[in-house]
C-alpha positions as CSV (number, residue, x, y, z in Angstrom):
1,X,-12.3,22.2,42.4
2,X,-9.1,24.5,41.6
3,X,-8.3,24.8,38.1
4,X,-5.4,25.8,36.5
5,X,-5.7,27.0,32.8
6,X,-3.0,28.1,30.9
7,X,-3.3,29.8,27.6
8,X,-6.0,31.2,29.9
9,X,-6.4,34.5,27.5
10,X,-7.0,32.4,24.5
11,X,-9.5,32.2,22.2
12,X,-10.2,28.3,23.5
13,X,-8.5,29.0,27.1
14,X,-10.7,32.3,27.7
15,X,-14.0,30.0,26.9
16,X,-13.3,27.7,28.9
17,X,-12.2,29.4,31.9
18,X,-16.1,31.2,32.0
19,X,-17.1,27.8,31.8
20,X,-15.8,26.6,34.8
21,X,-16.2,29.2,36.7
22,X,-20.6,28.9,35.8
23,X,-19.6,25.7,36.5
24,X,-18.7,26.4,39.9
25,X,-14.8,25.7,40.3
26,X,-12.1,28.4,41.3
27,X,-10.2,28.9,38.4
28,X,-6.6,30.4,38.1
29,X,-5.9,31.4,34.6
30,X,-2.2,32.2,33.0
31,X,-0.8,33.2,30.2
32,X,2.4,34.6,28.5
33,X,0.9,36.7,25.7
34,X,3.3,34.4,23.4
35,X,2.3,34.0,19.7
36,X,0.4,35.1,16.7
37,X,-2.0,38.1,17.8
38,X,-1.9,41.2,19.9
39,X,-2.1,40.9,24.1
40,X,-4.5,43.7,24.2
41,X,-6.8,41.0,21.8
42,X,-6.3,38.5,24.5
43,X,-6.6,41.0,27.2
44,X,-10.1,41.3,25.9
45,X,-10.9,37.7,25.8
46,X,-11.0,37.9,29.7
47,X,-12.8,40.7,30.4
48,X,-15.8,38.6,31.4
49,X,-14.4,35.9,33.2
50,X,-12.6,38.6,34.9
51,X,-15.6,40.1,36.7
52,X,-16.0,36.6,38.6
53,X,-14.4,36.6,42.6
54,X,-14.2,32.7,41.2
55,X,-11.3,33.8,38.9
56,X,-8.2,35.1,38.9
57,X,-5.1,35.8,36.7
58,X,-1.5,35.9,36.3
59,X,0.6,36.7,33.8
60,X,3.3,33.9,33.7
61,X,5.1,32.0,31.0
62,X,6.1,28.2,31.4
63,X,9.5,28.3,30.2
64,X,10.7,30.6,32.8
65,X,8.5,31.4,35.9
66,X,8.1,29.9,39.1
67,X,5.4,27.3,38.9
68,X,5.4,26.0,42.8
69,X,3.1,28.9,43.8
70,X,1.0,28.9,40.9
71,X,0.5,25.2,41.0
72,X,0.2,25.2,45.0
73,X,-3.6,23.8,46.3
74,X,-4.2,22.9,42.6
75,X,-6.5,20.2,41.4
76,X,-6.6,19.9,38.1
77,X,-4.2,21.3,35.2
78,X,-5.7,22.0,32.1
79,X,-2.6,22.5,29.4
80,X,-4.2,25.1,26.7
81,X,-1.0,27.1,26.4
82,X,0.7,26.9,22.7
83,X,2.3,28.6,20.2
84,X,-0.1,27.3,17.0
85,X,-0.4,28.0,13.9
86,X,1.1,26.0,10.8
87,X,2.5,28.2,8.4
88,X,4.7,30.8,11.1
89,X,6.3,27.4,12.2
90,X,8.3,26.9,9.3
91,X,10.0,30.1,10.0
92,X,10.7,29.7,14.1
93,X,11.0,26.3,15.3
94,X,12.7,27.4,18.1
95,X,9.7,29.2,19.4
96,X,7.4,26.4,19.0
97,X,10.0,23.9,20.8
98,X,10.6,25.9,23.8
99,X,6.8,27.0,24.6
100,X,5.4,23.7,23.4
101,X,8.0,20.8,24.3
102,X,10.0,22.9,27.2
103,X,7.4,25.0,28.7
104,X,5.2,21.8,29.0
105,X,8.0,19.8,30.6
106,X,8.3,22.5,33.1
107,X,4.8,22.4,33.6
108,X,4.4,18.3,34.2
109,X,7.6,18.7,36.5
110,X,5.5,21.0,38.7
111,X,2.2,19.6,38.7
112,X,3.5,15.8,39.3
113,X,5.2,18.0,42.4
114,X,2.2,19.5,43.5
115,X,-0.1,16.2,43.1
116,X,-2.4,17.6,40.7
117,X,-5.1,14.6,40.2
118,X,-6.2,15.6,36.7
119,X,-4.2,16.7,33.8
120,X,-5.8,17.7,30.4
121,X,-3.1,18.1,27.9
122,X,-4.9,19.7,24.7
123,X,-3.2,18.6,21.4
124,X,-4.3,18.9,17.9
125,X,-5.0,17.0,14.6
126,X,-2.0,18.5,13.2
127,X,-0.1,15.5,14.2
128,X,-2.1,13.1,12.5
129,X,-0.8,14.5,9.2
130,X,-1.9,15.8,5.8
131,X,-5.3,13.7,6.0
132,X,-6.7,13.3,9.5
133,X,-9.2,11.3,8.9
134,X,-10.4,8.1,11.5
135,X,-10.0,7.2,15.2
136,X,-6.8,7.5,17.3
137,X,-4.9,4.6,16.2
138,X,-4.8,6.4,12.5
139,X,-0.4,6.4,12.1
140,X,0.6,9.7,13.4
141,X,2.7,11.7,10.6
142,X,2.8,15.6,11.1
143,X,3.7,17.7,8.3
144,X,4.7,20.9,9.7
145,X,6.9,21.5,12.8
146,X,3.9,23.1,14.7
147,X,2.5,19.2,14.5
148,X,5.6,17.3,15.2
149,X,6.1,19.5,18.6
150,X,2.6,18.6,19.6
151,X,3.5,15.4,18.5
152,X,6.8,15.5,20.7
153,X,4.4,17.1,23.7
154,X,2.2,13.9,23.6
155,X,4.8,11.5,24.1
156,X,6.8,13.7,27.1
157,X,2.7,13.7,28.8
158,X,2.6,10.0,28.0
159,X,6.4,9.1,29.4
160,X,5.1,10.6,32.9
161,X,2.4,8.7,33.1
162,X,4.4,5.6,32.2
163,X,7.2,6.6,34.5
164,X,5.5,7.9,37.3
165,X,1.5,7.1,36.9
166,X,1.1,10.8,36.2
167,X,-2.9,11.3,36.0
168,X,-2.9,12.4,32.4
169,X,-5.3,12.8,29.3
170,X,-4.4,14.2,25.9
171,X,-7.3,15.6,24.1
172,X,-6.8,16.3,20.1
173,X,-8.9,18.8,18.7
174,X,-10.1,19.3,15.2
175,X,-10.5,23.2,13.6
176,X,-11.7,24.8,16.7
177,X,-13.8,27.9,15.5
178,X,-16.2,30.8,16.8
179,X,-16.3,33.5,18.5
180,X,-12.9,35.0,19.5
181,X,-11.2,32.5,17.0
182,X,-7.6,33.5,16.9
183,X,-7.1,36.7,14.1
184,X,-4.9,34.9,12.2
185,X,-7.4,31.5,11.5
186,X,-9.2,31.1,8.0
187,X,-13.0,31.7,9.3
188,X,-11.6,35.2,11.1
189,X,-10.1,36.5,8.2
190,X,-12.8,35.8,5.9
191,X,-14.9,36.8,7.8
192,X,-13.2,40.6,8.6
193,X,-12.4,40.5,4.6
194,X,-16.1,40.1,3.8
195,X,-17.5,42.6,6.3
196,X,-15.0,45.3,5.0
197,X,-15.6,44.0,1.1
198,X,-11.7,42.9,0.6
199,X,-10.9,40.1,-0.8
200,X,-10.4,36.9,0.9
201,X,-7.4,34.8,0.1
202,X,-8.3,31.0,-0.4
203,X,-4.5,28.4,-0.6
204,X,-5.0,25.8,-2.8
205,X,-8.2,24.6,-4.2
206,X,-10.6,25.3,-1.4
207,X,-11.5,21.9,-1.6
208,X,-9.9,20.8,2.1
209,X,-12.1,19.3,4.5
210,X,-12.4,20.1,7.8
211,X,-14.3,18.5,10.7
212,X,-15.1,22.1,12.2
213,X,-15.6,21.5,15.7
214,X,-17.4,25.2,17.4
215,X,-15.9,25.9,20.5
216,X,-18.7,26.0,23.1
217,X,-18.4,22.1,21.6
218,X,-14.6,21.8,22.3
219,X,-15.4,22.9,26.0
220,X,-18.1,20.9,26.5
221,X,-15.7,18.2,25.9
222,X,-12.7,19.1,27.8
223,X,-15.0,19.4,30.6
224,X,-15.7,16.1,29.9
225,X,-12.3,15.0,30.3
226,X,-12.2,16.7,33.8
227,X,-14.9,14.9,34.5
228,X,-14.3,11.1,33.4
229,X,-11.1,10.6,30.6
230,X,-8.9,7.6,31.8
231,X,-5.4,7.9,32.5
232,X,-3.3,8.1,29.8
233,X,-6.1,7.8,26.7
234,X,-6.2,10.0,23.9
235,X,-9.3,11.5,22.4
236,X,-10.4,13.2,19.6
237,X,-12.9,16.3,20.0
238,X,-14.2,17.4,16.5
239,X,-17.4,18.7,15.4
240,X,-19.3,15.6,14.0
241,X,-19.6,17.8,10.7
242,X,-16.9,18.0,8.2
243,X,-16.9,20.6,5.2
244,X,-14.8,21.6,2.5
245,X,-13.2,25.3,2.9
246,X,-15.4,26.3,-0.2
247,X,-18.5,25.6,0.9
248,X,-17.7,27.4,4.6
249,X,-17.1,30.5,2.5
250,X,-20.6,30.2,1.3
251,X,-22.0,29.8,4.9
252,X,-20.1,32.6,5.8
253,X,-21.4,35.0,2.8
254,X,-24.8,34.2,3.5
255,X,-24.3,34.8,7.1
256,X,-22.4,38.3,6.2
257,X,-24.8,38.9,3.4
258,X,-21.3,39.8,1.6
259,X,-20.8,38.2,-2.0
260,X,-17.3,36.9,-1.9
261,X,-14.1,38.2,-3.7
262,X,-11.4,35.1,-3.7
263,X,-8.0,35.8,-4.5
264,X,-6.3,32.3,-5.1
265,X,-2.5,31.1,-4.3
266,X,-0.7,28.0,-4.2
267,X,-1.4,25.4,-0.7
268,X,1.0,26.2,2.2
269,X,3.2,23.5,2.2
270,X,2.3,21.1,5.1
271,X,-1.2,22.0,5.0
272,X,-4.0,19.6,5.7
273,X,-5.4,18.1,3.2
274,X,-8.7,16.4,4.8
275,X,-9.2,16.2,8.5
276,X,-12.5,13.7,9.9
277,X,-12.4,13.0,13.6
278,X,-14.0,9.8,14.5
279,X,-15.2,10.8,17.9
280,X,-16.5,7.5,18.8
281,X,-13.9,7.2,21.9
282,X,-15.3,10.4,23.4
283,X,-18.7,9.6,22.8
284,X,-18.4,6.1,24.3
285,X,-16.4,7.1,27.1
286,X,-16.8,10.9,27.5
287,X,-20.4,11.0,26.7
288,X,-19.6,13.7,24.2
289,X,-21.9,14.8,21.5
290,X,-21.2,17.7,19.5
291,X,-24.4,20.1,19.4
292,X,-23.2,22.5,16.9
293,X,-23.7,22.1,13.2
294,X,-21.0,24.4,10.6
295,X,-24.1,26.9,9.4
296,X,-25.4,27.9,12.6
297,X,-21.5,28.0,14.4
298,X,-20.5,30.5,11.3
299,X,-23.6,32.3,12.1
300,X,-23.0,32.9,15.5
301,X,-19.1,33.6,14.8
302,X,-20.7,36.2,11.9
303,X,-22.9,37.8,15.0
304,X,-19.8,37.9,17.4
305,X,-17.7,40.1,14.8
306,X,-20.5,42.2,13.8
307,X,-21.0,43.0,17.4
308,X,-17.8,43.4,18.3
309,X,-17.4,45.9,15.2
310,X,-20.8,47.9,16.8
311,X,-19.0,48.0,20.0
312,X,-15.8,49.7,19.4
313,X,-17.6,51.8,17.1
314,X,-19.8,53.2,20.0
């Protein structure tokens, strides 16, 4: 199949787009370099994927470029691009409207053109609220503006397919981490902070829950989706695991072999309190089955900066 991935340079989007290109598909990947960490950090993300004749690239962002010839001969949109992060949304809501509600509204305009037969829309627990915790009939009450425009982007998906059968899915996942998690995500900063002996900086109590979810996991089931999600469901994708942010600082000091210096401050307002995907939906219909437990993804995150260290030291 053709496959379009945007947020292609991602942390998520760049794993995924090496997946289906092993997997066999031709895969056009795009991305604005819009949001919370360097393009030459993205630019990296895709040096891999880039090496494949199956891939290829173009810098394009969704609020403003001309879709037609991106989207021409494609099968299947998968909808990675975002602005995320909680905590920056309280200062810029404008950003997070226009490349999350706009940008997307763009994007369904053109592939509902094109007659893509398979669009993934990738959302997030986030709009669940302060304690994500169940299946997806659970009331839906974001707390931050980065949640109620992912919130906002779920019902504009859902209207097309409503209005015009548009061959939608919305996928929400749950604290996607691992290697090339996003610079400015908890597991990423401890980690760096451990490795150089800084201290790490834990808001609130540390006793949040999350239900990690690694991200060779999160691919498998977007691939999934691809594969078999009904039009117009909504499923969760989360790690089958869930731990409180205290005890993933102790996985990751083993892993480091770093003894942990926590500096404490108050909980960033809008913060999740406890997320707990019930994954039952995707099991049942997806066949998803996380493989992944919170101790060996940390591990393998731990490896991935270590490595990554060794390399640019060399």
């Amino acid at each position: 199949m053709r496959i379009l991935v945007t947020g292609a340079a991602g942390f998520i989007g760049s794993t995924l787009c090496e997946r289906l290109v092993a997997d066999g598909h031709a895969v056009h990947g795009i991305d604005a370099f819009v949001g919370s960490y360097p393009e030459d950090v993205k630019r990296r993300n895709l040096a891999t994927v880039q090496q494949s004749p199956s891939f290829t690239f173009s810098v394009a962002d969704l609020r403003t470029a001309d879709l037609d010839p991106l989207l021409e001969g494609t099968e299947v949109v998968v909808n990675e691009a975002a602005v995320a992060g909680l905590a920056p949304s309280w200062a810029d809501l404008e950003l997070y409207v226009s490349c999350n509600v706009i940008g997307l509204g763009r994007l369904l305009e053109g592939a509902r053109s094109a007659g893509v037969r398979r669009f993934v829309q990738v959302s997030t627990s986030s709009v669940y609220g302060l304690d994500a915790v169940g299946d997806e009939a659970r009331p839906l009450r974001p707390a931050s503006p980065y949640g109620v425009t992912k919130l906002a982007a779920e019902h504009l998906v859902l209207a097309h397919v409503s209005a015009f059968g548009f061959p939608a899915t919305i996928l929400r996942y749950f604290s996607i981490y691992g290697p090339r998690q996003r610079p400015d995500m908890a597991y990423h900063r401890f980690i760096e902070a451990m490795l150089d002996g800084r201290p790490i900086t834990i808001y609130g109590d540390g006793e949040q829950t999350r239900s990690n979810t690694y991200v060779d996991d999160c691919v498998e089931g977007t691939v999934r989706a691809i594969e078999r999600a009904e039009v117009g469901e909504v499923y969760n994708i989360g790690g089958g695991h869930t731990i409180a942010l205290n005890e993933a600082v102790r996985l990751i000091a083993e892993a480091t072999g770093r003894e942990p210096v926590i500096e404490r401050r108050p909980a960033v307002p809008g913060d999740q309190r406890h997320t707990s995907a019930d994954i039952g939906k995707a099991r049942s219909a997806l066949g998803y089955e996380p493989a992944i437990e919170p101790a060996e993804g940390l591990r393998r995150q731990v490896a991935w900066h270590v490595a990554r260290r060794s390399s640019v030291d060399t």
